[in-house]
N, CA and C atoms as a LAMMPS dump frame, in Angstrom:
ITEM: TIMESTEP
0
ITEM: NUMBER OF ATOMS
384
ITEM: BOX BOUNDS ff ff ff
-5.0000000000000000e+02 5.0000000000000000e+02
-5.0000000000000000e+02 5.0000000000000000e+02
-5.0000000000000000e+02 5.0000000000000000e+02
ITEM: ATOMS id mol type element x y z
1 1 1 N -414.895 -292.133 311.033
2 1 2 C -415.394 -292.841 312.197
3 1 3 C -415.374 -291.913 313.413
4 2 1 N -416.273 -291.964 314.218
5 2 2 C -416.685 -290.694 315.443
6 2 3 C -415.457 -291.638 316.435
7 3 1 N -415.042 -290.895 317.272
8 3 2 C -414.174 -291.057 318.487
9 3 3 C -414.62 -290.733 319.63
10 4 1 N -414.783 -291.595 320.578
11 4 2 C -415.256 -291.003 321.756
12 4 3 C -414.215 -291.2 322.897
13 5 1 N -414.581 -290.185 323.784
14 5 2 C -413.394 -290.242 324.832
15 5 3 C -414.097 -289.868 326.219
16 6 1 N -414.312 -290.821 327.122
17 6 2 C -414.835 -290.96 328.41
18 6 3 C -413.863 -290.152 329.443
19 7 1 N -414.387 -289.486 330.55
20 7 2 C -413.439 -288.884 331.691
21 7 3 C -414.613 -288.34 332.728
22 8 1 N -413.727 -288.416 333.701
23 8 2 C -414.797 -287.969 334.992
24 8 3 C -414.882 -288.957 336.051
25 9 1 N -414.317 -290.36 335.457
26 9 2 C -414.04 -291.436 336.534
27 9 3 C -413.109 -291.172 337.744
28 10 1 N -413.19 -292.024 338.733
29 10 2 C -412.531 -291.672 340.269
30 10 3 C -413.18 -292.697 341.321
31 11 1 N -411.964 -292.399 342.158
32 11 2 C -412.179 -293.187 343.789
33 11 3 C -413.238 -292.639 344.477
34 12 1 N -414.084 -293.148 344.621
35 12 2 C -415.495 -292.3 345.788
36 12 3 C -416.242 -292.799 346.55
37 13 1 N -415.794 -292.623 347.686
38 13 2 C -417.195 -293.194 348.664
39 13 3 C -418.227 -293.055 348.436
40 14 1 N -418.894 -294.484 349.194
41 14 2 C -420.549 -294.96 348.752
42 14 3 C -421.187 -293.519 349.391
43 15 1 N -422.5 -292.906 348.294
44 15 2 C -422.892 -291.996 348.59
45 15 3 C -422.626 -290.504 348.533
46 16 1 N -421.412 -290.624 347.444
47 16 2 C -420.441 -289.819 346.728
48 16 3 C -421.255 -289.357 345.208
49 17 1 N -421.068 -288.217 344.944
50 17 2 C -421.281 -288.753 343.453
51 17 3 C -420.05 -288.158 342.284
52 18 1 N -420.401 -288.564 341.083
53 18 2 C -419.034 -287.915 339.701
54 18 3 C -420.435 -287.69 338.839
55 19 1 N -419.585 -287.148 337.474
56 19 2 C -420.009 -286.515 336.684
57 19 3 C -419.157 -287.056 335.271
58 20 1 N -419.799 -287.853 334.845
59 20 2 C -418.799 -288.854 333.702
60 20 3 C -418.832 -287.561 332.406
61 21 1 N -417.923 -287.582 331.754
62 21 2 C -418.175 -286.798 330.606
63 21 3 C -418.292 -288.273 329.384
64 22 1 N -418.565 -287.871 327.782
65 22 2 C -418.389 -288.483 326.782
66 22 3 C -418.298 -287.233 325.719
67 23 1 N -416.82 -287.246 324.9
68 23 2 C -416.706 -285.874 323.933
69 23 3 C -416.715 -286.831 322.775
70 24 1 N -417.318 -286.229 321.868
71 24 2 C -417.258 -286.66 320.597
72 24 3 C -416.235 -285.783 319.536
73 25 1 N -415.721 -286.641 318.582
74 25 2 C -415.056 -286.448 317.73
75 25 3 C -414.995 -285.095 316.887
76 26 1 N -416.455 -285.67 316.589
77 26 2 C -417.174 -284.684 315.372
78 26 3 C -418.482 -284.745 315.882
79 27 1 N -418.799 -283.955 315.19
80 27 2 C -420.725 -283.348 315.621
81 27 3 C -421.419 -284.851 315.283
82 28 1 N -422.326 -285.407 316.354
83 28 2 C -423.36 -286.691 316.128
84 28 3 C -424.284 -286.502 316.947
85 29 1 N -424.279 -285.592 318.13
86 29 2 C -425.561 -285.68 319.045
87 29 3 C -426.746 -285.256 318.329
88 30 1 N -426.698 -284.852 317.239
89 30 2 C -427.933 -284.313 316.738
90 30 3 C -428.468 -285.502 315.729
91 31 1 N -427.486 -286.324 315.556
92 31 2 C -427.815 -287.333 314.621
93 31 3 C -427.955 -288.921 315.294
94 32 1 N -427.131 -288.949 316.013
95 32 2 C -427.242 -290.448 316.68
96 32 3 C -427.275 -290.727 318.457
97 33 1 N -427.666 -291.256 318.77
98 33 2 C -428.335 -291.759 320.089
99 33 3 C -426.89 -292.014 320.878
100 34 1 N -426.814 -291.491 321.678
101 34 2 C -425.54 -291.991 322.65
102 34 3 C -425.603 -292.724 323.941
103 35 1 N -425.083 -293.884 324.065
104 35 2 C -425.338 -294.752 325.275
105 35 3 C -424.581 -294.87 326.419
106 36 1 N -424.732 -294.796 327.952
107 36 2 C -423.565 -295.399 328.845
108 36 3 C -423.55 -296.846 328.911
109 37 1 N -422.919 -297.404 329.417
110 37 2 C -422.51 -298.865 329.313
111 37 3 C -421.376 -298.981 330.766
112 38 1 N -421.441 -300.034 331.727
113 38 2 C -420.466 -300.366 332.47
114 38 3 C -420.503 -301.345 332.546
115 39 1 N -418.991 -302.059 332.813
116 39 2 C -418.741 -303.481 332.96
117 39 3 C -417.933 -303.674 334.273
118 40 1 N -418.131 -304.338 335.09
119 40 2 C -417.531 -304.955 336.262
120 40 3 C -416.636 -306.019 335.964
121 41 1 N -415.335 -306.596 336.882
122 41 2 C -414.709 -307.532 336.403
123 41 3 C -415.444 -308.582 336.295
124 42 1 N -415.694 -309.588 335.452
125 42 2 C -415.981 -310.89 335.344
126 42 3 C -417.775 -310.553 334.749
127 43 1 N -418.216 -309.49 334.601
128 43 2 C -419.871 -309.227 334.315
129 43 3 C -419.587 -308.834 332.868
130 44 1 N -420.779 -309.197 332.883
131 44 2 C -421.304 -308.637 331.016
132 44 3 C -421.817 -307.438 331.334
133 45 1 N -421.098 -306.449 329.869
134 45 2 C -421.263 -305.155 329.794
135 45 3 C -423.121 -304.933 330.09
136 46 1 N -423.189 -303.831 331.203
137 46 2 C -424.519 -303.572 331.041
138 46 3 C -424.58 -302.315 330.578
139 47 1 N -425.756 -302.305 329.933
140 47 2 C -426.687 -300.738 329.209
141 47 3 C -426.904 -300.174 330.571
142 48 1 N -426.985 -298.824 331.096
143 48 2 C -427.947 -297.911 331.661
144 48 3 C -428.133 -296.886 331.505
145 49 1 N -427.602 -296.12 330.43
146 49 2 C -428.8 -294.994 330.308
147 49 3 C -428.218 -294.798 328.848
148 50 1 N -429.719 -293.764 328.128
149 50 2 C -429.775 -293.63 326.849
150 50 3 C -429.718 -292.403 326.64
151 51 1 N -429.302 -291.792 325.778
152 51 2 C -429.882 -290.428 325.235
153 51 3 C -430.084 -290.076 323.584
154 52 1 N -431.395 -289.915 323.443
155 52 2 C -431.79 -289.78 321.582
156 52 3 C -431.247 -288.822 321.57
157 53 1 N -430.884 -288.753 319.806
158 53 2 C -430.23 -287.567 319.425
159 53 3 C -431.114 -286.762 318.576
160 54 1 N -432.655 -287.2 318.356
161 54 2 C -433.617 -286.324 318.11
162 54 3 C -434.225 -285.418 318.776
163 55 1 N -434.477 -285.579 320.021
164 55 2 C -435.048 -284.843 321.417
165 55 3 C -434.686 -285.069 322.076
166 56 1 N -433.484 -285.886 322.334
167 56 2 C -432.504 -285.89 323.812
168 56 3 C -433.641 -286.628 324.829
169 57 1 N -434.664 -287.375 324.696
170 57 2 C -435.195 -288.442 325.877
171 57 3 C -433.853 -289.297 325.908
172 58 1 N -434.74 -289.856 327.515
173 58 2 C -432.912 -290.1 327.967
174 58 3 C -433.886 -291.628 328.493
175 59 1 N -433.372 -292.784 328.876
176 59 2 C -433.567 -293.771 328.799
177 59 3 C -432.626 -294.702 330.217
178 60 1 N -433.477 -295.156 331.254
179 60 2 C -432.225 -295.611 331.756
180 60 3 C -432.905 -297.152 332.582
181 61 1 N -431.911 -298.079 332.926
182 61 2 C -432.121 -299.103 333.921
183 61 3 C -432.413 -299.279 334.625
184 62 1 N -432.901 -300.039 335.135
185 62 2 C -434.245 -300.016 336.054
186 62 3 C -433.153 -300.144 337.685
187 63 1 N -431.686 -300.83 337.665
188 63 2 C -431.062 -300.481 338.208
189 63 3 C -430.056 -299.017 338.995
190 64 1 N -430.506 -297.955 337.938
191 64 2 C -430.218 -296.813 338.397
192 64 3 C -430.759 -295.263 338.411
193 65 1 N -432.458 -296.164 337.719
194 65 2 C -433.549 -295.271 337.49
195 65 3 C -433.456 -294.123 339.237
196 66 1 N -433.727 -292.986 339.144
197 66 2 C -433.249 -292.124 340.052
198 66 3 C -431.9 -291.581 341.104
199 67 1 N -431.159 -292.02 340.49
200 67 2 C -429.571 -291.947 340.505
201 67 3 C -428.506 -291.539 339.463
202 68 1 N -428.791 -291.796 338.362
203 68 2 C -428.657 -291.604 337.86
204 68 3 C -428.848 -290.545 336.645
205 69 1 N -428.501 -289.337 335.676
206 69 2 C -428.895 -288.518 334.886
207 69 3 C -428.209 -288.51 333.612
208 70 1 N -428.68 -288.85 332.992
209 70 2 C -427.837 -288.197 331.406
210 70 3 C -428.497 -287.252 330.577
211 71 1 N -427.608 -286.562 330.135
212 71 2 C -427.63 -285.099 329.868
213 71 3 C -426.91 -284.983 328.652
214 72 1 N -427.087 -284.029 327.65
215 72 2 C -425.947 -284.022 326.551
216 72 3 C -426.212 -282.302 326.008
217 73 1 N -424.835 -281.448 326.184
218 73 2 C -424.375 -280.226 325.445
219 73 3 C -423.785 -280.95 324.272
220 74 1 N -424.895 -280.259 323.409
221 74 2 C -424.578 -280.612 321.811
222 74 3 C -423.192 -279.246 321.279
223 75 1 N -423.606 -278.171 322.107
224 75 2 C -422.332 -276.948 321.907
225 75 3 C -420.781 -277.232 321.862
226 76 1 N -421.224 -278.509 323.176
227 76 2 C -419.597 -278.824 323.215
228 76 3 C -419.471 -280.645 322.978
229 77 1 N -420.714 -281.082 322.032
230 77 2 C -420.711 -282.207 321.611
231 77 3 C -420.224 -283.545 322.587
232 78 1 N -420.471 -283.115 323.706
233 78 2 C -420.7 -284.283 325.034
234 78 3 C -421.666 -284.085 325.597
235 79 1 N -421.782 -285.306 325.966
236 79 2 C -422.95 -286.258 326.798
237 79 3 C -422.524 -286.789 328.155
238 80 1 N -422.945 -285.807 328.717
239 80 2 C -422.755 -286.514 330.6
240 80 3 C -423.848 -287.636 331.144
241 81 1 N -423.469 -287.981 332.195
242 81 2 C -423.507 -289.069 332.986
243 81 3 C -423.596 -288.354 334.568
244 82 1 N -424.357 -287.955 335.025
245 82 2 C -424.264 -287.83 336.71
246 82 3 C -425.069 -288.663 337.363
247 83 1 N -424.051 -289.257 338.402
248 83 2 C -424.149 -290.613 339.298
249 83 3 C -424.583 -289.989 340.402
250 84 1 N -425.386 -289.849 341.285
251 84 2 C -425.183 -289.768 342.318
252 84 3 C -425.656 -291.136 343.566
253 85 1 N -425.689 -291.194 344.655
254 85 2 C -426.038 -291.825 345.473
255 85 3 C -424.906 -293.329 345.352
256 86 1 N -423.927 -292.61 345.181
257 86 2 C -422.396 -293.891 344.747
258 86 3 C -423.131 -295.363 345.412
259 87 1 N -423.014 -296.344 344.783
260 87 2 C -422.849 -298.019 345.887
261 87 3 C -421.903 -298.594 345.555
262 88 1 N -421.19 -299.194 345.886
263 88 2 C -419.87 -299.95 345.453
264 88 3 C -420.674 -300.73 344.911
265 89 1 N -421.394 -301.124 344.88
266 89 2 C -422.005 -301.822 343.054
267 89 3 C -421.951 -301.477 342.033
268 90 1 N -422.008 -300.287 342.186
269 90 2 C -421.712 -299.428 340.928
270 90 3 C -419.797 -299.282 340.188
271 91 1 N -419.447 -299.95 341.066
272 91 2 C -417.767 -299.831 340.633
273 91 3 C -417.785 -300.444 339.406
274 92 1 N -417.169 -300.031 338.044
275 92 2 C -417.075 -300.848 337.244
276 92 3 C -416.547 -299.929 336.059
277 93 1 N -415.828 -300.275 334.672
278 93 2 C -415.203 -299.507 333.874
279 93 3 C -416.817 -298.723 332.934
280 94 1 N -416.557 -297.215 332.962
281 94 2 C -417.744 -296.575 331.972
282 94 3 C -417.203 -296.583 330.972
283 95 1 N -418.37 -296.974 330.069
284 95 2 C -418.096 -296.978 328.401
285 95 3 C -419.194 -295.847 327.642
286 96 1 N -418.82 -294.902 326.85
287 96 2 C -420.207 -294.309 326.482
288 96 3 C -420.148 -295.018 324.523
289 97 1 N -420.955 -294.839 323.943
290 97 2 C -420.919 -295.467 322.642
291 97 3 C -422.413 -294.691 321.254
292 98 1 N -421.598 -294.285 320.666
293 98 2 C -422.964 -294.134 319.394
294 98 3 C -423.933 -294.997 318.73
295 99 1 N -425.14 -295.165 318.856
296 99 2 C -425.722 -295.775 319.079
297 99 3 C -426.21 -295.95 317.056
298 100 1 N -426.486 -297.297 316.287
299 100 2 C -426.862 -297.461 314.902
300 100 3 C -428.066 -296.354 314.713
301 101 1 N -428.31 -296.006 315.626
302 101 2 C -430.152 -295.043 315.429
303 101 3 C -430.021 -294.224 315.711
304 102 1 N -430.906 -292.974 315.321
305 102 2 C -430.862 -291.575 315.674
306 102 3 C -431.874 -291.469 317.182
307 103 1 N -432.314 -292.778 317.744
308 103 2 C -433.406 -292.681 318.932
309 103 3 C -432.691 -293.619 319.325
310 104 1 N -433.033 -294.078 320.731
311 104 2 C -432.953 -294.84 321.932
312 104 3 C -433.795 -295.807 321.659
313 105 1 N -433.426 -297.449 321.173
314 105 2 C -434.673 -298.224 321.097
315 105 3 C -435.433 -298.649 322.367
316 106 1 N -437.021 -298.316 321.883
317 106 2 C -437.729 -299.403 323.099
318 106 3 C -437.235 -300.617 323.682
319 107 1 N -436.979 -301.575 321.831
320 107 2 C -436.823 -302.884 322.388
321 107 3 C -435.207 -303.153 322.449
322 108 1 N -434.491 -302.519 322.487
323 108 2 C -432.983 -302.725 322.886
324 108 3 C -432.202 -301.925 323.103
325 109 1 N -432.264 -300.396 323.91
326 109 2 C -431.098 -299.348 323.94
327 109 3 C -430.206 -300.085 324.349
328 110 1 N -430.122 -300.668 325.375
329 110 2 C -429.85 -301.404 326.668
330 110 3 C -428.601 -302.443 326.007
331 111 1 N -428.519 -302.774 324.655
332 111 2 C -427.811 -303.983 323.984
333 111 3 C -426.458 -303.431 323.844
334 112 1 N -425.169 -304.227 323.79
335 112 2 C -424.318 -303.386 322.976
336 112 3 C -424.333 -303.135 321.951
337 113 1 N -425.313 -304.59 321.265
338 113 2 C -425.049 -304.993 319.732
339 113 3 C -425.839 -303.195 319.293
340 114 1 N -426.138 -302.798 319.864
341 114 2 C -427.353 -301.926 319.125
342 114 3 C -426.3 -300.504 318.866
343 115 1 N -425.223 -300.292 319.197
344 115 2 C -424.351 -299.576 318.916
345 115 3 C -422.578 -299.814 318.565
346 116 1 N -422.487 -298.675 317.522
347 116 2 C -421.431 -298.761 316.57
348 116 3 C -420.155 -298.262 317.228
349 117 1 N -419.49 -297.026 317.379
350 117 2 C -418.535 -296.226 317.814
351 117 3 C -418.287 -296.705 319.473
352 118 1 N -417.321 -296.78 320.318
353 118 2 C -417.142 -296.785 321.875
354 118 3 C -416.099 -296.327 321.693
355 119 1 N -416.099 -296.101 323.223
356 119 2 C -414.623 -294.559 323.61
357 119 3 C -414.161 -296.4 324.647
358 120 1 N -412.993 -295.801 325.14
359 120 2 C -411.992 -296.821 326.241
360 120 3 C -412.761 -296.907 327.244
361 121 1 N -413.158 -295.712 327.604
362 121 2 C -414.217 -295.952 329.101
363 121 3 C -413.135 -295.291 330.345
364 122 1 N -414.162 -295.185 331.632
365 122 2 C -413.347 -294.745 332.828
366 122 3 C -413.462 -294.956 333.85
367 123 1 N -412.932 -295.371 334.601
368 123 2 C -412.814 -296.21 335.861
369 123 3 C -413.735 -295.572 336.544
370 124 1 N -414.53 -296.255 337.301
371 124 2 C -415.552 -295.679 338.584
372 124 3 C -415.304 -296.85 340.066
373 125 1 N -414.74 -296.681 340.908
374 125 2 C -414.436 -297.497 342.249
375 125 3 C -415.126 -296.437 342.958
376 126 1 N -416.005 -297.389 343.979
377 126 2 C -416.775 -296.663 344.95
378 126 3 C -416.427 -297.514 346.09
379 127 1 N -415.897 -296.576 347.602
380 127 2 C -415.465 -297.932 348.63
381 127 3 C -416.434 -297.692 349.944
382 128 1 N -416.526 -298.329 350.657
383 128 2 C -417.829 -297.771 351.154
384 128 3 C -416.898 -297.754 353.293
């Protein structure tokens, strides 16, 4: 079973940005799709960004479409996350996760159901 392990979370003023990491276990970026995911207290986990593990298209929410980047070094078998333009909306625990497919689906990257493996995740507080 792949292991993932999230880091790069932190305290940051609105308009701040981080740089989330996701390391994998064992080698999968070349094989399976890796997702971010954050959850706020009391919200359902949301999807925002994707990355295939066939050509690395990257996939993201319409909530953080240009703010957001994901990126993945297959060398060192993580997949980043750079946030920039912080909102304290954005505060919420990051989850990254391996996704059942070797692509980013059209009709569901965005789901949890649509992925297998998740790391603990890492705190992101933004205070403005």
């Amino acid at each position: 079973e792949v292991q993932l392990v999230e880091s790069g979370g932190g305290l940051v003023q609105a308009g701040g940005s981080l740089r989330l990491s996701c390391t994998a276990s064992v080698f999968t970026l070349d094989v399976y799709a890796i997702g971010w995911f954050r959850q706020a207290p009391g919200k359902e986990r949301e999807g925002v960004s994707c990355i295939s593990g066939s050509d690395s298209s990257a996939y993201y929410a319409d909530s953080v479409k240009g703010r957001f980047t994901i990126s993945s070094d297959k060398a060192k078998n993580t997949v980043y996350l750079q946030i920039d333009s912080l909102k304290p909306e954005d505060t919420a625990r990051y989850y990254c996760a391996t996704s059942l497919s070797y692509y980013c689906s059209g009709y569901g990257w965005w789901a949890p159901g649509e992925y297998d493996s998740w790391g603990r995740g890492t705190q992101v507080t933004v205070f403005s």
